[in-house]
C-alpha positions in Angstrom: -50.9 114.8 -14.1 -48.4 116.0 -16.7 -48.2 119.7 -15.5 -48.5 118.8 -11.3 -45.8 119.2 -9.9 -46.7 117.2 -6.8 -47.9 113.5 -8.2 -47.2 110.1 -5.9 -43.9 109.0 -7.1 -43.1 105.5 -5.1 -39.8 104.7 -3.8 -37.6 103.7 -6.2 -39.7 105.4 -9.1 -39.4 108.7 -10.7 -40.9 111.7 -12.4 -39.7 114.4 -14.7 -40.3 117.6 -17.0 -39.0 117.8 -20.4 -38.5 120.8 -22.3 -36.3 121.5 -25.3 -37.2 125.1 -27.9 -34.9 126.4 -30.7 -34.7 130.1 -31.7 -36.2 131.2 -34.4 -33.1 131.3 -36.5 -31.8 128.3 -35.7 -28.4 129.3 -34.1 -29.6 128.6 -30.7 -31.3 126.2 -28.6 -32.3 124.8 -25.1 -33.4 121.8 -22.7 -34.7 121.2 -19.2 -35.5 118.3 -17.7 -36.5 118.4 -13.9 -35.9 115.4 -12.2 -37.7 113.8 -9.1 -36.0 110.7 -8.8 -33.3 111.4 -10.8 -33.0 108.9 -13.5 -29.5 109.5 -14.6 -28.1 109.8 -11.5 -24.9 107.6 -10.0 -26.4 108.3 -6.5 -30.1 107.5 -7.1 -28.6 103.7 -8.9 -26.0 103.2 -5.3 -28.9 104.3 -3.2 -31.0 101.3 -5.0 -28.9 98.9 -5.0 -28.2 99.6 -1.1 -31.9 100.0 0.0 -33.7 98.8 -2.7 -37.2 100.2 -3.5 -36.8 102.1 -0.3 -35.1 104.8 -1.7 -36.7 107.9 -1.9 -37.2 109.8 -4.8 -37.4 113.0 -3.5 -34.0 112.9 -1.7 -32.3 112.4 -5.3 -33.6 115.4 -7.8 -32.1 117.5 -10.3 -32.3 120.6 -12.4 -30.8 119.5 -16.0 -30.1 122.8 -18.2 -27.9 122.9 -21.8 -28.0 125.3 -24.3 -26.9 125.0 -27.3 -25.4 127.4 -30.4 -24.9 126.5 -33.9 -20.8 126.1 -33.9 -19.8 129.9 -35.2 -22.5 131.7 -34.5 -20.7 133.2 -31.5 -23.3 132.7 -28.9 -22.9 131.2 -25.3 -23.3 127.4 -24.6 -23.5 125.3 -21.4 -24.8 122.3 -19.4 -25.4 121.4 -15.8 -27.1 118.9 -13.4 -26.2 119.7 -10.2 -28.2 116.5 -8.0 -30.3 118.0 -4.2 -31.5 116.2 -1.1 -34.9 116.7 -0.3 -34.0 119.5 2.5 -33.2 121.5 -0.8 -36.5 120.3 -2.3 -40.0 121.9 -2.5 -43.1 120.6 -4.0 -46.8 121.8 -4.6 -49.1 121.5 -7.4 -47.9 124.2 -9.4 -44.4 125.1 -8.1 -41.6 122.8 -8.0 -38.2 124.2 -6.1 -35.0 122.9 -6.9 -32.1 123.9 -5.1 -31.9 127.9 -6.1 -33.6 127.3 -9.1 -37.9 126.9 -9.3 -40.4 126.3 -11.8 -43.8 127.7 -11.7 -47.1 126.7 -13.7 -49.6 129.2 -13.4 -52.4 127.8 -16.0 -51.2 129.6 -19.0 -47.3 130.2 -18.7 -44.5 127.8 -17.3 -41.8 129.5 -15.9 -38.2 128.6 -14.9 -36.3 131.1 -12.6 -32.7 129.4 -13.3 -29.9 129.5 -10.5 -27.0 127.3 -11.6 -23.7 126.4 -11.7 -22.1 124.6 -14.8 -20.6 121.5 -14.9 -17.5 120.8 -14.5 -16.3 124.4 -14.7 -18.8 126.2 -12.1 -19.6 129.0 -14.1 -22.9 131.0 -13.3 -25.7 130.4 -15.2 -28.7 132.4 -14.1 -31.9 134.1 -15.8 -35.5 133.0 -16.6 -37.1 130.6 -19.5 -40.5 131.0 -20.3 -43.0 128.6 -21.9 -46.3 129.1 -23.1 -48.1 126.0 -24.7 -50.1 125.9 -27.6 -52.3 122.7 -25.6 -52.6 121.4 -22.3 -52.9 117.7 -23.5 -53.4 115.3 -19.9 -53.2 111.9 -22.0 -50.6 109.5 -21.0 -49.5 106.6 -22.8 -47.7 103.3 -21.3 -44.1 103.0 -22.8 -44.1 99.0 -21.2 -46.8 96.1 -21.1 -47.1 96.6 -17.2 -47.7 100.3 -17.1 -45.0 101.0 -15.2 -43.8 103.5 -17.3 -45.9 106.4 -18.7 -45.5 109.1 -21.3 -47.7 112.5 -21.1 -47.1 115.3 -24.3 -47.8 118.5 -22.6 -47.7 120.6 -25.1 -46.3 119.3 -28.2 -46.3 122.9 -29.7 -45.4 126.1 -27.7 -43.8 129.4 -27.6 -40.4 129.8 -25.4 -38.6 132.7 -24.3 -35.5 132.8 -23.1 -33.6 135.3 -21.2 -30.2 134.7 -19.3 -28.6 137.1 -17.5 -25.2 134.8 -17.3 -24.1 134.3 -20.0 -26.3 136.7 -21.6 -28.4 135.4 -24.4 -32.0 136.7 -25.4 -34.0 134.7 -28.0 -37.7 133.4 -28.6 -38.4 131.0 -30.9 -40.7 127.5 -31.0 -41.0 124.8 -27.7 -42.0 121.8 -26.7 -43.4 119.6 -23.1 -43.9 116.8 -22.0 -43.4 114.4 -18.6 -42.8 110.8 -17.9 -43.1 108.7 -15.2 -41.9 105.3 -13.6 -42.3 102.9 -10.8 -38.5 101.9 -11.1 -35.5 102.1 -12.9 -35.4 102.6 -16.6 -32.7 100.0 -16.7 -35.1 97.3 -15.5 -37.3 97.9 -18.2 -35.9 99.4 -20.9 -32.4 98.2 -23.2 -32.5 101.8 -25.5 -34.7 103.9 -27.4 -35.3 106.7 -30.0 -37.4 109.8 -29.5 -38.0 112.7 -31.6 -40.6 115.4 -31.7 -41.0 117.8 -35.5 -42.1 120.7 -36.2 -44.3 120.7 -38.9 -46.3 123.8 -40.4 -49.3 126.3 -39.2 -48.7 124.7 -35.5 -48.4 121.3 -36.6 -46.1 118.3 -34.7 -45.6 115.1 -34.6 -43.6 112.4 -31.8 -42.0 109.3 -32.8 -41.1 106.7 -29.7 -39.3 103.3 -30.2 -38.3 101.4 -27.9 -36.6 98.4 -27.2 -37.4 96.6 -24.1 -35.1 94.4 -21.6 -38.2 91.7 -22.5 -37.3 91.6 -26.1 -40.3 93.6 -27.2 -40.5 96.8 -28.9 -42.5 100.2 -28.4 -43.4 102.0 -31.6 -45.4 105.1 -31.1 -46.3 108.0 -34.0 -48.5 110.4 -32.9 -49.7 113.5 -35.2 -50.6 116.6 -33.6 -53.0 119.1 -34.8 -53.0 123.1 -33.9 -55.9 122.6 -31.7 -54.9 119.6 -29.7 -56.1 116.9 -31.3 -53.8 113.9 -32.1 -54.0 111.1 -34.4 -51.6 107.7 -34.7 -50.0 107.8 -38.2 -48.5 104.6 -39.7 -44.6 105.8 -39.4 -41.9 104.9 -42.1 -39.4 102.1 -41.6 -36.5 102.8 -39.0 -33.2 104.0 -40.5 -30.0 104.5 -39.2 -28.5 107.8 -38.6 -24.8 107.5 -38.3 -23.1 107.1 -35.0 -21.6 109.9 -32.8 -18.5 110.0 -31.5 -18.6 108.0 -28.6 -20.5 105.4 -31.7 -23.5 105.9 -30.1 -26.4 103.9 -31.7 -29.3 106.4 -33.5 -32.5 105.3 -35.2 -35.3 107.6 -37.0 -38.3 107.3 -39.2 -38.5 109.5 -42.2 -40.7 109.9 -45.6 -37.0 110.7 -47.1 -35.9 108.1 -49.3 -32.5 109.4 -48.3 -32.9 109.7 -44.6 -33.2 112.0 -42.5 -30.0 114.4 -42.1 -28.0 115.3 -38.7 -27.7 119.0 -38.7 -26.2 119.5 -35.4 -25.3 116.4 -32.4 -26.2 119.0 -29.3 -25.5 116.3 -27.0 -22.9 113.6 -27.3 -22.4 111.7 -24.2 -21.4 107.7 -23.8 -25.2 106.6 -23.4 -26.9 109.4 -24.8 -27.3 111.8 -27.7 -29.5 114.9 -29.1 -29.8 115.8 -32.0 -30.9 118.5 -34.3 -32.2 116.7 -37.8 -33.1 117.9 -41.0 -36.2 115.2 -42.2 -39.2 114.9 -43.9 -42.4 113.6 -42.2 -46.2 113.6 -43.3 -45.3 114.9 -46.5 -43.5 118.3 -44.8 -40.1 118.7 -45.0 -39.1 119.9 -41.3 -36.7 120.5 -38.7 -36.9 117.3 -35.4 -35.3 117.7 -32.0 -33.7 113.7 -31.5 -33.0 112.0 -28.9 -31.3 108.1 -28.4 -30.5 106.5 -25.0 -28.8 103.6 -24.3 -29.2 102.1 -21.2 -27.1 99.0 -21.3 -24.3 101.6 -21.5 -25.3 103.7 -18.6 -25.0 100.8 -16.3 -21.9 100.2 -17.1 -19.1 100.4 -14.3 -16.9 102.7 -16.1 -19.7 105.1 -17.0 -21.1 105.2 -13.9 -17.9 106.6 -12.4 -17.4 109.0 -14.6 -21.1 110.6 -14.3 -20.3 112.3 -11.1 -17.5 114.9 -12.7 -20.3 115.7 -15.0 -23.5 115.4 -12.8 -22.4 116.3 -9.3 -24.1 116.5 -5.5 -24.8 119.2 -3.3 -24.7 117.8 0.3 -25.9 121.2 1.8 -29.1 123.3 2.2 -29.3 126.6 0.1 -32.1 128.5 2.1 -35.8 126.9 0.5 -37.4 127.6 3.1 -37.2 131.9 1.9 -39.2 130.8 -0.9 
């Protein structure tokens, strides 16, 4: 399920495609997320709270792409999420066409041909990310008592190359999939929650995901990932703060480290939700973790939810899917 791109996604409910890779130096790094059902999106929430679970998911999907360079390092950065109808939508099991932009599984490589426009500025961004995973891992794991909500690690280890022609950048370095899906909104389930995902050596990883849920109970998953495949639950160390970002954004980890795991780099600093680049130590291995927190009691609020659409905005029209 986690590498279709065609699964039944109910009204109201919503699917999407994770990927995040930093370059083998470290000066540079990446995410996509592919929405169905756009989770984040001001227009998917109005469209609820209008029809209720009649809203389609399909009608309300995005193409989210930032990357990221270490602050002097004199490479490009950028972000966009540019929200499509469904008449500039395309799915099939291995192809799923956004706007001018499409990702393609072909059982061995994902690849993203990406046609964007940034956000708010509308610069180009254009060129081709490819990922080839280490695993194919179809497991899913329920992030809420009812199922409603599920968790599927692609590929917790893979190779990514990236080459974009605007704003030219070329690097390869070390990746990572997964998908999640949901039979309604995130804010009916969920309050906030931590993620991260470490490197680890000889093609080692591991994923850490707590949650805190809108029923008072908590979701505390740490998963240990061996080169071939095969995972393992570990018995994590004790949550620890990481200090707030600048819009005092909340951040939680688990780390060996007496000291605590260290914030490199904040990649993504937003009102409800942050990424992170950490230094930390995990299963004995000091390592480098990709972070994320989200706060969802913040992303329904009023004020935020007018201000999403300067940074996330909607293209009424059709772009020409059907030449694909």
């Amino acid at each position: 399920m986690g590498f279709r791109f065609d699964p039944h996604i109910p009204p109201g409910g919503y699917g999407w495609w994770y990927l995040d890779a930093l370059s083998a130096d470290g000066s540079q790094g990446l995410t996509i997320i592919a929405f169905i059902g756009s989770v984040f999106s001001p227009y998917y929430r109005w469209a609820h709270r209008r029809s209720g679970q009649q809203v389609q998911p399909l009608n309300h999907c995005a193409l989210n792409v930032a990357f990221y360079a270490r602050p002097g390092s004199g490479h490009p950065s950028g972000w966009t999420m540019t929200e499509r109808g469904v008449a500039d939508v395309a799915v099939s099991p291995d192809t799923f066409v956004v706007g001018s932009s499409r990702l393609h599984w072909d059982g061995q490589q994902l690849t993203l041909h990406i046609d964007e426009r940034t956000a708010p500025w509308g610069r180009r961004l254009r060129g081709v990310v490819r990922l080839r995973p280490a695993m194919l891992l179809d497991t899913s794991y329920p992030l809420d008592a009812a199922g409603r909500h599920r968790w599927c690690p692609v590929s917790p280890h893979a190779s990514v190359e990236v080459d974009l022609q605007q704003p030219g950048t070329r690097w390869s370095g070390t990746g990572y999939w997964d998908s999640n899906f949901g039979e309604r909104p995130l804010a009916e389930d969920f309050v906030r929650w931590d993620w991260s995902r470490t490197e680890l050596a000889a093609g080692r990883s591991a994923v850490l995901y707590d949650a805190e849920r809108t029923d008072g109970s908590r979701l505390a998953l740490a998963l240990a990932y061996e080169s071939d495949g095969r995972v393992a639950p570990f018995a994590a160390p004790a949550l620890q703060n990481l200090p707030r970002t600048a819009w005092l954004l909340q951040r939680q980890t688990r780390s060996d480290s007496v000291a605590g795991a260290q914030a490199l780099q904040t990649l993504e600093d937003g009102p409800f939700y942050s990424r992170t680049v950490l230094r930390t130590r995990l299963l004995g291995e000091d390592a480098t973790a990709v972070h994320e927190s989200l706060d969802m009691r913040r992303w329904v609020r009023p004020v935020v939810q007018a201000m999403l659409p300067f940074r996330m905005p909607r293209w009424a029209g059709q772009v020409g899917r059907a030449a694909r």
